[in-house]
py3Dmol code that shows the C-alpha trace and the ligand (Angstrom):
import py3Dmol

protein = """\
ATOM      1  CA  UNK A   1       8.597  89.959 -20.572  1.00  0.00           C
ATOM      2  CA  UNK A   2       7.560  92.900 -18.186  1.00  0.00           C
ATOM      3  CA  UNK A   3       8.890  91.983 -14.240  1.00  0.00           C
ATOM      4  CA  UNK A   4       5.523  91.418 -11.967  1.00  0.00           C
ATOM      5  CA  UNK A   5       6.512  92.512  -8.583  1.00  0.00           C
ATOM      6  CA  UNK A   6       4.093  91.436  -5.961  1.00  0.00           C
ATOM      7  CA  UNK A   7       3.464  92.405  -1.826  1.00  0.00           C
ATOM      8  CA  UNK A   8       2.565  90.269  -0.214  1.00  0.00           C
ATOM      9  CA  UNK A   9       1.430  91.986   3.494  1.00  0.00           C
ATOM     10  CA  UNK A  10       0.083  88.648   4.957  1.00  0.00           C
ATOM     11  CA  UNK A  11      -1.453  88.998   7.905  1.00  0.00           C
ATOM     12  CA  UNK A  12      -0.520  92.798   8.809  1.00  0.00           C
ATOM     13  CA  UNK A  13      -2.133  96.066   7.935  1.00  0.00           C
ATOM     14  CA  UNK A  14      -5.262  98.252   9.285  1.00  0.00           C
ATOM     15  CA  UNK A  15      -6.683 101.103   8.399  1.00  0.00           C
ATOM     16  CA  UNK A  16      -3.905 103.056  10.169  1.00  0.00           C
ATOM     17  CA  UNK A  17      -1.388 101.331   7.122  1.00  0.00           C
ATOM     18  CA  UNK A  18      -3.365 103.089   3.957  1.00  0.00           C
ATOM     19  CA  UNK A  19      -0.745 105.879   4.287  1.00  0.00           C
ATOM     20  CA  UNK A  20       1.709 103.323   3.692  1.00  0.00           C
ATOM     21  CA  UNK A  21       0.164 101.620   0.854  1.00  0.00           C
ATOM     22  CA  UNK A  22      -0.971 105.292  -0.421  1.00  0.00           C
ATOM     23  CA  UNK A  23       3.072 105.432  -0.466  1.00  0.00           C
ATOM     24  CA  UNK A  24       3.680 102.644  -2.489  1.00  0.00           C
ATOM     25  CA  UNK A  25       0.956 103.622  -4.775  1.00  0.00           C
ATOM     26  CA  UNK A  26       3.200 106.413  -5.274  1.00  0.00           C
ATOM     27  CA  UNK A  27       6.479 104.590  -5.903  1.00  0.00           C
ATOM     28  CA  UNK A  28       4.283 102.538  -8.570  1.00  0.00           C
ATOM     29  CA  UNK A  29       2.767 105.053 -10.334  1.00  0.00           C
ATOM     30  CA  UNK A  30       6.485 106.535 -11.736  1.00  0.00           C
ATOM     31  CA  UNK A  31       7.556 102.697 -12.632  1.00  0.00           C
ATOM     32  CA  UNK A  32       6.088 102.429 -16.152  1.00  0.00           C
ATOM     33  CA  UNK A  33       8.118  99.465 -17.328  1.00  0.00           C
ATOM     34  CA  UNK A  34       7.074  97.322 -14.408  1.00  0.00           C
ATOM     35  CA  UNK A  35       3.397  95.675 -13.180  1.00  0.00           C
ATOM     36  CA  UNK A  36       3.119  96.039  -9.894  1.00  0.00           C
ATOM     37  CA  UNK A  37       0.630  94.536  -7.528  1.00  0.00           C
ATOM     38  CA  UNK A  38      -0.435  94.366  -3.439  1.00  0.00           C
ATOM     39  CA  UNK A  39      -1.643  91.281  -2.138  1.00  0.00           C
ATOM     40  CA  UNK A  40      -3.557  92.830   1.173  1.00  0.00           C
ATOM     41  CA  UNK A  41      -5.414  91.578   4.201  1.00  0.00           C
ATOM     42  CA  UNK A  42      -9.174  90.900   2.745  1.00  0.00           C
ATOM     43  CA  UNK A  43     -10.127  93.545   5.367  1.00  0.00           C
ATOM     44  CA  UNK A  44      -7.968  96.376   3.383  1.00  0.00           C
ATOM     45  CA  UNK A  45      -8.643  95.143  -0.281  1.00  0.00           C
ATOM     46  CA  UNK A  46     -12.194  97.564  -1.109  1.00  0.00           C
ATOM     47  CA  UNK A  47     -10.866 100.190   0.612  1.00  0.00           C
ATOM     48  CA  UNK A  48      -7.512 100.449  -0.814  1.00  0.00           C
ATOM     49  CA  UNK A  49      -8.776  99.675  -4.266  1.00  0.00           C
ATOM     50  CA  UNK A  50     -11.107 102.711  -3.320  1.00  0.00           C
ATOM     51  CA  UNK A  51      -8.540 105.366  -2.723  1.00  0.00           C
ATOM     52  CA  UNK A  52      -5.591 104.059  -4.535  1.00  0.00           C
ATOM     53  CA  UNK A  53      -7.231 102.647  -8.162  1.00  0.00           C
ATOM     54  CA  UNK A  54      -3.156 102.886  -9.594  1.00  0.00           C
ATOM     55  CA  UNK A  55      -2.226  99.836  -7.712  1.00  0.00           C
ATOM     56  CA  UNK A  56      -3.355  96.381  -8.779  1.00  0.00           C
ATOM     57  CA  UNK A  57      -4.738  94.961  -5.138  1.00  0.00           C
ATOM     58  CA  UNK A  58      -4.825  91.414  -4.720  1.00  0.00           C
ATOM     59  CA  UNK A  59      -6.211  89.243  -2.256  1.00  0.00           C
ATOM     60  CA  UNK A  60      -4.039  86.411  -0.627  1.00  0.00           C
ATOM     61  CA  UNK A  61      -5.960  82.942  -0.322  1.00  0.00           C
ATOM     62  CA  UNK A  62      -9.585  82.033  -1.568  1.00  0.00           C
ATOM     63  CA  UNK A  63     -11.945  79.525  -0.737  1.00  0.00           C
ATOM     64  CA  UNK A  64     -12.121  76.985  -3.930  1.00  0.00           C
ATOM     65  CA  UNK A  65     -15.786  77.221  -3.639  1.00  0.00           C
ATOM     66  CA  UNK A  66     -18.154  79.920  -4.665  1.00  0.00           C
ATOM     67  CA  UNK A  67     -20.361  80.402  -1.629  1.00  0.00           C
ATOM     68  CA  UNK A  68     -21.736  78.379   0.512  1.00  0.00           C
ATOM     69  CA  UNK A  69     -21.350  77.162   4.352  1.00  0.00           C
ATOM     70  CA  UNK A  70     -17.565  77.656   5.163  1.00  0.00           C
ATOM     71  CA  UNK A  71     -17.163  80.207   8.075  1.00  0.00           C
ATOM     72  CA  UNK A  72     -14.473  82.577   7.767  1.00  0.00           C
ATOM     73  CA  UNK A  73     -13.435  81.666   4.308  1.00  0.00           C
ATOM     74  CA  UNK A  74     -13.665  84.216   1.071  1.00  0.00           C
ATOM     75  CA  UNK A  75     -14.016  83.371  -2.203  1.00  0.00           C
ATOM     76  CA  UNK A  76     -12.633  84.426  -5.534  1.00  0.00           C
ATOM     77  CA  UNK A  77     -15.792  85.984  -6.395  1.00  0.00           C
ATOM     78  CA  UNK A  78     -15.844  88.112  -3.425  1.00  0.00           C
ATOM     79  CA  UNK A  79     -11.965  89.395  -3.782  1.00  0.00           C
ATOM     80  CA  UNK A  80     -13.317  90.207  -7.723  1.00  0.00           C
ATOM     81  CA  UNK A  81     -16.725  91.567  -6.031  1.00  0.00           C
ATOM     82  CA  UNK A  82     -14.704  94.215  -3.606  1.00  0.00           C
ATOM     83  CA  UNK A  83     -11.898  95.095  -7.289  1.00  0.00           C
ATOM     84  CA  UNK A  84      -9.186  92.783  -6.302  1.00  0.00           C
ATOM     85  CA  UNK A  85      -7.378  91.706  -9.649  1.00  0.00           C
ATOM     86  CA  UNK A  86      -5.586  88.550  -8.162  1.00  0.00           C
ATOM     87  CA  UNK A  87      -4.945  86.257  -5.088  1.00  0.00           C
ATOM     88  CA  UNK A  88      -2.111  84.575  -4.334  1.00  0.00           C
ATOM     89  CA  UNK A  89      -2.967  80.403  -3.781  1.00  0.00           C
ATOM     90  CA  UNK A  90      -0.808  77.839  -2.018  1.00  0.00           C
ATOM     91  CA  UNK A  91       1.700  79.579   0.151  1.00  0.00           C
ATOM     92  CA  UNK A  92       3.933  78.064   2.272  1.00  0.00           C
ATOM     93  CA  UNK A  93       2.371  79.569   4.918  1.00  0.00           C
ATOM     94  CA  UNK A  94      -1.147  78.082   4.279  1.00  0.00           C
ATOM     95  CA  UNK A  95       0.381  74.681   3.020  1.00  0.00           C
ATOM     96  CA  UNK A  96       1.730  74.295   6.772  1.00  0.00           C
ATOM     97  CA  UNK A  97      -0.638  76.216   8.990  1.00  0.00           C
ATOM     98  CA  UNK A  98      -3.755  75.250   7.313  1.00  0.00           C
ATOM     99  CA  UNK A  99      -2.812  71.745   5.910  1.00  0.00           C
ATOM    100  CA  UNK A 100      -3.261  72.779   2.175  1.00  0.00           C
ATOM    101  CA  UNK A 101      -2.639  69.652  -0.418  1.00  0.00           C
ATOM    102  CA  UNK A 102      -1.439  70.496  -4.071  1.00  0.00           C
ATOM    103  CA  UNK A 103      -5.032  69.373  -4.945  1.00  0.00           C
ATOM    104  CA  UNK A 104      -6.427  72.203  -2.903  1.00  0.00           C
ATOM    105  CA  UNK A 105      -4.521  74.688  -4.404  1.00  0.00           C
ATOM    106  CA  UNK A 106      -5.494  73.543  -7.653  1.00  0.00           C
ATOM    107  CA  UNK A 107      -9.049  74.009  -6.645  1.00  0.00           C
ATOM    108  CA  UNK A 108      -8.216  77.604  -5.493  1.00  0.00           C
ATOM    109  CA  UNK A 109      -6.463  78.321  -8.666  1.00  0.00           C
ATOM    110  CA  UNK A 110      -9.482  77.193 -10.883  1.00  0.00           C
ATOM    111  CA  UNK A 111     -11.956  79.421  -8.808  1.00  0.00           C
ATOM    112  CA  UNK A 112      -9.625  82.300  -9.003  1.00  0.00           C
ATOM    113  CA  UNK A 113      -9.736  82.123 -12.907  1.00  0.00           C
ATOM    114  CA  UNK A 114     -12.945  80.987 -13.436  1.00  0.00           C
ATOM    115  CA  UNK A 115     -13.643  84.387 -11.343  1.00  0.00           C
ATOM    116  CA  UNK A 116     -11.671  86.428 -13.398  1.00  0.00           C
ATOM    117  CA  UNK A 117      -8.873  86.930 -11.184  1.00  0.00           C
ATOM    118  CA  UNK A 118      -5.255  86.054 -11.733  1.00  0.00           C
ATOM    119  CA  UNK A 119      -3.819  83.897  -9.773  1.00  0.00           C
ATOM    120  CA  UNK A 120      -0.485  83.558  -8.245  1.00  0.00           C
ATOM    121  CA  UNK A 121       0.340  79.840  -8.251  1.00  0.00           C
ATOM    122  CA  UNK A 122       3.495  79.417  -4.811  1.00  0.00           C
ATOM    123  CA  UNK A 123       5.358  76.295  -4.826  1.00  0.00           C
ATOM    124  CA  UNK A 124       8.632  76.028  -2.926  1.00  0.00           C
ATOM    125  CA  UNK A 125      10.915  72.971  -1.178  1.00  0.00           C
ATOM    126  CA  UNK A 126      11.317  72.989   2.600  1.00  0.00           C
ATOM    127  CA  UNK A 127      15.175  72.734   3.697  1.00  0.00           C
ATOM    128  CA  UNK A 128      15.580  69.581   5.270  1.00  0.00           C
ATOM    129  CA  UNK A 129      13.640  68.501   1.070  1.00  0.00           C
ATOM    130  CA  UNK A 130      16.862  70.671  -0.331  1.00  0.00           C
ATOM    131  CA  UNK A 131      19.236  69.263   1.799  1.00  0.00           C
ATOM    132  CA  UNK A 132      18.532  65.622   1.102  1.00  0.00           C
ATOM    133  CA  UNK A 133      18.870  66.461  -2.693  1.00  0.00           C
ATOM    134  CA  UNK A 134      15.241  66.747  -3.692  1.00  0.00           C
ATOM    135  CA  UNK A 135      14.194  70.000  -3.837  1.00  0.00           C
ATOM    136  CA  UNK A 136      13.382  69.844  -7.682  1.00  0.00           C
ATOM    137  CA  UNK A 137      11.508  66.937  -7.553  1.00  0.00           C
ATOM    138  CA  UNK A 138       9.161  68.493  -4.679  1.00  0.00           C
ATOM    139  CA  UNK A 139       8.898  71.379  -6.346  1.00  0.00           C
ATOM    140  CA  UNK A 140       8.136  70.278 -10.099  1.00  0.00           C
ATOM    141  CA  UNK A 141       5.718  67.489  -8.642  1.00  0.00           C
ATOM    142  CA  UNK A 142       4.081  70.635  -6.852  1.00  0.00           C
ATOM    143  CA  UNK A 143       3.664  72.371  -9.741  1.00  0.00           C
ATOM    144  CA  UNK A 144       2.462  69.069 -11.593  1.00  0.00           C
ATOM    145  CA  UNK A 145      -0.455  68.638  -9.205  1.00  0.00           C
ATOM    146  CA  UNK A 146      -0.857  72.661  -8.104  1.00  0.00           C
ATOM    147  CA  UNK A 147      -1.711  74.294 -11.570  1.00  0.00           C
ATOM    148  CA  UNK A 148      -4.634  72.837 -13.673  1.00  0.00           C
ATOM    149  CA  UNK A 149      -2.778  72.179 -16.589  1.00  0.00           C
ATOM    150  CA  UNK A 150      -6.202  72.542 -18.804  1.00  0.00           C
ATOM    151  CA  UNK A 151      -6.901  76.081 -18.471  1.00  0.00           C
ATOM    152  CA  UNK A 152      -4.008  77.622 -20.533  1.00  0.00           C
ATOM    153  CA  UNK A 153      -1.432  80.059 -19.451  1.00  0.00           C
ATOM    154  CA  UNK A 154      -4.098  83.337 -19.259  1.00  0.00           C
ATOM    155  CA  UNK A 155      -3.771  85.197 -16.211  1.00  0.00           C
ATOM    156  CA  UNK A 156      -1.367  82.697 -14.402  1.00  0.00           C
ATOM    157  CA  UNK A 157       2.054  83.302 -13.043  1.00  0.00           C
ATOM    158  CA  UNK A 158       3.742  80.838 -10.565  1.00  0.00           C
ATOM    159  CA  UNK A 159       5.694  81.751  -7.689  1.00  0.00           C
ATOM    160  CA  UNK A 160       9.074  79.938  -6.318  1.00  0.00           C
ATOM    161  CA  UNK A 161       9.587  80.381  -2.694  1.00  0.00           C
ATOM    162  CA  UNK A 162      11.977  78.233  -0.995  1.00  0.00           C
ATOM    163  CA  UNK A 163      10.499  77.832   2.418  1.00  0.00           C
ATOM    164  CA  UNK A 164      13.433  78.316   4.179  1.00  0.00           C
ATOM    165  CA  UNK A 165      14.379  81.371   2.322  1.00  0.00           C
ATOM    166  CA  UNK A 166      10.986  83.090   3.558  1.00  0.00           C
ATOM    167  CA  UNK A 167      11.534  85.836   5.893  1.00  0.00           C
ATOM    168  CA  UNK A 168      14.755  84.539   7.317  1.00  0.00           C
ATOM    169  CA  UNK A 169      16.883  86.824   5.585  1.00  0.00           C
ATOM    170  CA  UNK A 170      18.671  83.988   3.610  1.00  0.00           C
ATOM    171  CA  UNK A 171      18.602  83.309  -0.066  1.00  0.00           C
ATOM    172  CA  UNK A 172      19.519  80.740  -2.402  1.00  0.00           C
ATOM    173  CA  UNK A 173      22.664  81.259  -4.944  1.00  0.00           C
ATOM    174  CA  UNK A 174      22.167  82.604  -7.976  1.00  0.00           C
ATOM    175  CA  UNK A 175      23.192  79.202  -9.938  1.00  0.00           C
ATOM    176  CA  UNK A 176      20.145  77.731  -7.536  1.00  0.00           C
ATOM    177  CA  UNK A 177      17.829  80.177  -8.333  1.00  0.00           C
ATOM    178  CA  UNK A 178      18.489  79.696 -12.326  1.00  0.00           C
ATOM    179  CA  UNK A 179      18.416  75.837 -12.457  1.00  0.00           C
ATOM    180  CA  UNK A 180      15.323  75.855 -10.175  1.00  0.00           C
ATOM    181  CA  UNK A 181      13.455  78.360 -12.652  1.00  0.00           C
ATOM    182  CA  UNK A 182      14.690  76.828 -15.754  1.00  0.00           C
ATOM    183  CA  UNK A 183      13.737  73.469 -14.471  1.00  0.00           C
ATOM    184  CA  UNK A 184      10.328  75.275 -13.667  1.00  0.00           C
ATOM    185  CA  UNK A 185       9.895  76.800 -16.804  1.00  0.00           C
ATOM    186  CA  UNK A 186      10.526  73.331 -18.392  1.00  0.00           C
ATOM    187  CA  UNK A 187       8.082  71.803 -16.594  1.00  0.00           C
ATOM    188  CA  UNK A 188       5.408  74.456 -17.814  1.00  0.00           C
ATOM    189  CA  UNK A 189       5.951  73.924 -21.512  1.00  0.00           C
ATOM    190  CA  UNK A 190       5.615  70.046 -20.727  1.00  0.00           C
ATOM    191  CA  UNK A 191       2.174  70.498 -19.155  1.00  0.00           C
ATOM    192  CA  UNK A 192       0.681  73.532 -20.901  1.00  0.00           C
ATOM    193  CA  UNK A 193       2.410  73.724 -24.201  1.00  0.00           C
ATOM    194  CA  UNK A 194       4.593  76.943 -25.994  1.00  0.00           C
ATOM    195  CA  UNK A 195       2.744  79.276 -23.852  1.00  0.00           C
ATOM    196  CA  UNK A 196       4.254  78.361 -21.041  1.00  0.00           C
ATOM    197  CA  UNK A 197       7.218  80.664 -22.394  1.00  0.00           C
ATOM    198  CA  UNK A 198       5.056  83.584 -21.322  1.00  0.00           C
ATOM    199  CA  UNK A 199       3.539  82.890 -17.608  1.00  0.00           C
ATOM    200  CA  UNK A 200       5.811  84.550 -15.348  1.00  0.00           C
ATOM    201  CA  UNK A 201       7.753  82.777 -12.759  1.00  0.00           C
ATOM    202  CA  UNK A 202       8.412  85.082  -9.590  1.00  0.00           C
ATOM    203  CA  UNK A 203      11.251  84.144  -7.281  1.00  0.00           C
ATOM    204  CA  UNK A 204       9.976  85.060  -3.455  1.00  0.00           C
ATOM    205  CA  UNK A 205      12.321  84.247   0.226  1.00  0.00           C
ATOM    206  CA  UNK A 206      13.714  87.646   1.800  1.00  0.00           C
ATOM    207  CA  UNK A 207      13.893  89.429  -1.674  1.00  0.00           C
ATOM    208  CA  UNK A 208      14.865  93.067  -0.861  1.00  0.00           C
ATOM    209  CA  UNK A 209      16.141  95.819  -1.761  1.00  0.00           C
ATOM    210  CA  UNK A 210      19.912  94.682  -1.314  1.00  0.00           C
ATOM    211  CA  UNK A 211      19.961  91.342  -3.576  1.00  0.00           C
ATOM    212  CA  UNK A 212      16.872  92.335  -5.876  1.00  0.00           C
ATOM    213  CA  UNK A 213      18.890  93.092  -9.120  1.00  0.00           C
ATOM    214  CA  UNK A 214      21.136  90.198  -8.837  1.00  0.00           C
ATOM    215  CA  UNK A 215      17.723  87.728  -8.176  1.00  0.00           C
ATOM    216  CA  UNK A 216      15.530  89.607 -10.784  1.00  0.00           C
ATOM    217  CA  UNK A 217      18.977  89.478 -13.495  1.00  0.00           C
ATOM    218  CA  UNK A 218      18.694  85.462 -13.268  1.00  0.00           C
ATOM    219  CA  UNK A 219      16.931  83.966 -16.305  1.00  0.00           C
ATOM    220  CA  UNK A 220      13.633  82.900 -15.954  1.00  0.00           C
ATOM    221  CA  UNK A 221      13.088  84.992 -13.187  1.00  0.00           C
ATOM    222  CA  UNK A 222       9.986  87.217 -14.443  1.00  0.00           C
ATOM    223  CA  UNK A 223       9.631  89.249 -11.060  1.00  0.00           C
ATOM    224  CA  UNK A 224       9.393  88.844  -6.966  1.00  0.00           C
ATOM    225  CA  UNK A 225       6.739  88.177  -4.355  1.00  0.00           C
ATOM    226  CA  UNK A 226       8.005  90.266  -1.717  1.00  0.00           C
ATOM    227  CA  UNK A 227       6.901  89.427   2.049  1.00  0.00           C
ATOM    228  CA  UNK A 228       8.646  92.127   4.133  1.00  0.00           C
ATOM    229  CA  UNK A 229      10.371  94.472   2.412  1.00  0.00           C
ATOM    230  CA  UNK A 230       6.840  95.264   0.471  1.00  0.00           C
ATOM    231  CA  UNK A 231       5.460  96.645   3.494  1.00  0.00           C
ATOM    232  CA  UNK A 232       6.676  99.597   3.332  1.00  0.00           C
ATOM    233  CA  UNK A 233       7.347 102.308   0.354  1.00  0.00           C
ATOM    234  CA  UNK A 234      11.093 102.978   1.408  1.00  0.00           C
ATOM    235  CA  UNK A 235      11.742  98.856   1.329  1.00  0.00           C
ATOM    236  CA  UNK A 236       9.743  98.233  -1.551  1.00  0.00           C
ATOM    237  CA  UNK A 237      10.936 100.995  -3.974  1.00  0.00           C
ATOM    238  CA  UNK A 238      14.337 100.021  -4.806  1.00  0.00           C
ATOM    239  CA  UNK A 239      12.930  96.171  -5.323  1.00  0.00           C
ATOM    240  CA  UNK A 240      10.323  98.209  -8.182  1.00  0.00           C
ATOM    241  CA  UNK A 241      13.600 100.173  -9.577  1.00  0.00           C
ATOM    242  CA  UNK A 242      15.629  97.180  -9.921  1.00  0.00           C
ATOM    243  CA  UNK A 243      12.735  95.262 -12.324  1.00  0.00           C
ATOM    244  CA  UNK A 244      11.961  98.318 -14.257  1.00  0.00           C
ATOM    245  CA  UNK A 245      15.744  98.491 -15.245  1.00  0.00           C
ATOM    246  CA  UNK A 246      15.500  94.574 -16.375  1.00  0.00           C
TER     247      UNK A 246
END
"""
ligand_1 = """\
9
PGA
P 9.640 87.445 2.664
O 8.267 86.690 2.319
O 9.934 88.363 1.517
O 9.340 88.191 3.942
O 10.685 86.405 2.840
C 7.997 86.272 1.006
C 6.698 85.523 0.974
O 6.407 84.769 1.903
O 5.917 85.661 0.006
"""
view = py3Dmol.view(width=600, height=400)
view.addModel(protein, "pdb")
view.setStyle({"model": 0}, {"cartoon": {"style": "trace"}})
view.addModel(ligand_1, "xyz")
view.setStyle({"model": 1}, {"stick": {}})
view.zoomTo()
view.show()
C-alpha cells in the first residue's frame, strides 16, 4: 500500500505562509512513490489549491450538515466547492475543545463522503485512558461508533493519535504502535469486511523527521498525520523521504 502522509497546519497559516506551502509543494512533487496531502486553515484552502494544483489540499473539520443556519461552521460541500480533496474529522483537538461525540464525527465523516471528499477518520486514547490499561478499548470503541461502518472502505483512511503523544514531543514504542494498529486494523475487517485490508491507518503524535522511518517501518502503519513538523518544507521533507522508501 502507498504511505499517505498528511499536514495537518491547524490553526496557523496566512497568506504570508503560501511560500511555505509553495515549498512543500516542491518537496512533493519529486516523491512519486508517496500521496501526499495538506490539511490547511479553510481561509488558505482555494487559494493554495489555486497556485499549487500538485498538492492534494484538505480541509480540517466540516459541519455534518450541508447548509443551513450554523454560524461559523463549513461544510463538506464547501471544502469540495473551493478543490479541497479531504478533511480531517474528529481530532483530538475538536473532541476536547469543541465537545465532539463519536456520533458527531460519524456525521462529519458521512457528509465528507457523501461530498466526495475523503475523509480522515482520528481516534486516539488520552494518557491517564493508557495508563489505567484501556487505551485499546477507547480507541476500538471510537472507531466502532466514529466510522459508519455502511459506506465501505472508498476514500477512508483512519488516523491513530495518542493524545498525549500530540505535539509534546513524546511517542509511543514501537511494540505500542504495532499492537495498537493491528488491533485497529482488526477491528476494520470486523465492521467493514476484507476491504478493510486496504484503508490506510496513519499513526499521528510528534511524528518527525527523527523517528519517521522507525514509526512508518511498523506494520499496519500506512502513513503519518503530521502536526508540526508539516509546517514547514525543511521539517516535512525527510518525514515524505522516509514513506517513499517504505
Ligand atoms: P503533532 O500533531 O505532529 O504536532 O504532534 C499531530 C496532530 O495533531 O495531528
Amino acid at each position: 500500500m502507498r504511505k499517505l502522509i498528511v499536514g495537518n497546519w491547524k490553526m496557523n497559516g496566512t497568506l504570508a505562509d503560501l511560500e511555505a506551502i509553495g515549498n512543500i509543494a516542491d518537496v512533493a512533487e519529486g516523491m512519486e512513490a508517496v500521496d501526499c496531502g495538506l490539511c490547511l486553515p479553510a481561509t488558505l484552502i482555494g487559494v493554495a489549491v489555486a497556485q499549487f494544483p500538485i498538492l492534494a489540499i484538505g480541509g480540517q473539520d466540516c459541519h455534518m450538515n450541508e447548509s443551513g443556519a450554523h454560524t461559523g461552521c463549513v461544510s463538506a460541500g464547501m471544502l469540495k466547492d473551493v478543490g479541497a480533496t479531504m478533511t480531517i474529522v474528529g481530532h483530538s483537538e475538536r473532541r476536547a475543545d469543541q465537545g465532539e461525540s463519536n456520533a458527531d464525527v460519524n456525521g462529519k465523516a458521512r457528509a465528507t463522503r457523501a461530498a466526495g471528499l475523503d475523509v480522515i477518520i482520528c481516534v486516539g486514547e488520552t494518557e491517564a485512558e493508557r495508563d489505567a490499561g484501556k487505551a485499546e478499548e477507547v480507541v476500538l470503541g471510537q472507531i466502532e461508533a466514529s466510522v459508519p461502518g455502511d459506506l465501505g472502505t472508498d476514500g477512508i483512511s483512519v488516523a491513530y493519535e495518542p493524545v498525549w503523544a500530540i505535539g509534546t514531543g513524546r511517542v509511543p514504542s514501537s511494540d505500542d504502535v504495532r499492537a495498537m494498529h493491528a488491533a485497529i486494523r482488526s477491528k476494520l475487517t470486523a465492521m467493514l469486511g476484507d476491504a478493510a485490508s486496504g484503508v490506510r491507518i496513519l499513526y499521528g503524535g510528534s511524528m518527525n523527521g527523527g523517528n519517521a522511518d522507525e514509526l512508518l517501518a511498523i506494520d499496519n502503519v500506512d502513513g503519518g498525520l503530521i502536526g508540526g513538523a508539516s509546517l514547514s518544507a525543511e521539517k516535512f521533507a525527510p518525514i515524505l523521504q522516509a514513506a517513499s522508501t517504505k
